[in-house]
N, C-alpha and C positions, 0 to 999 in steps of 0.2 A: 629869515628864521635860521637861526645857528644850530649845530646838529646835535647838541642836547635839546634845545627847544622839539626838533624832530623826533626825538627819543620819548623824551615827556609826551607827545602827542599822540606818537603810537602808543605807550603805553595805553596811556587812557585810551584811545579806541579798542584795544584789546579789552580794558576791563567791563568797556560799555556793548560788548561782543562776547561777555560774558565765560573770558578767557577760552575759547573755543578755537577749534580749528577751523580756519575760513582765510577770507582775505585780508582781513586784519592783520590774522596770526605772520602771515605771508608777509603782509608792508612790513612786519616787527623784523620776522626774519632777516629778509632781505635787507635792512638797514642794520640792521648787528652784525651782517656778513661783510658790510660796503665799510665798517670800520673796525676791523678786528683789530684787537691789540691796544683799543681802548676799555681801559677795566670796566667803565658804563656799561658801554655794547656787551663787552664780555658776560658778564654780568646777566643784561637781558636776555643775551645768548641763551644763556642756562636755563634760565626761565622758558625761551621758548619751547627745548630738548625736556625738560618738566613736562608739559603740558602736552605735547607730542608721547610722552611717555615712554621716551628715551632716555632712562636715568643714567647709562653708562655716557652716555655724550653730553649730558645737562653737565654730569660729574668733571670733566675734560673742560667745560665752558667756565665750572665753578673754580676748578684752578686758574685755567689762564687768568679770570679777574680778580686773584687772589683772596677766595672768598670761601667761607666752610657753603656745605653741601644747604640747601636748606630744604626743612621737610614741611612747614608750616602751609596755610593758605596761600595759592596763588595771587589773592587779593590782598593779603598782609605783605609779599613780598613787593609786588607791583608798588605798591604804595610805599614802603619803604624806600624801594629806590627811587620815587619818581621824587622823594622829600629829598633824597640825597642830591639828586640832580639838583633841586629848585636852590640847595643851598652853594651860595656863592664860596 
């Protein structure tokens, strides 16, 4: 499995964990931290500091991946990107 496929998977466990804090949230974490500097990660990064409810450091995650802030559903974003990933 290549680590967008990894990405895409946690995401979805995250969404099937009901975007909560747990160990989910934790695998997403930790796997957005083991590739910074990739806009993906970066990306999910933000979403996990979202959800954590840390918006000054979601904010920091949403630059590094060169992305506006987003204020929308947790579940409209996840999904979003997980369509970004799936696309070649």
């Amino acid at each position: 499995m290549d680590d967008l496929q990894q990405l895409d998977r946690a995401l979805d466990r995250l969404a099937g964990a009901g975007f909560a804090m747990g160990p989910e949230w934790e695998a997403l974490h930790d796997l957005c931290q083991n590739h910074e500097g990739s806009r993906s990660f970066d990306a999910a990064h933000a979403l996990c500091h979202r959800i954590e409810g840390d918006h000054a450091n979601a904010g920091y995650w949403y630059r590094r991946a060169g992305r506006p802030v987003v204020t929308g559903s947790f579940e409209s974003e996840a999904a979003a990107l997980r369509a970004e990933i799936a696309t070649p």
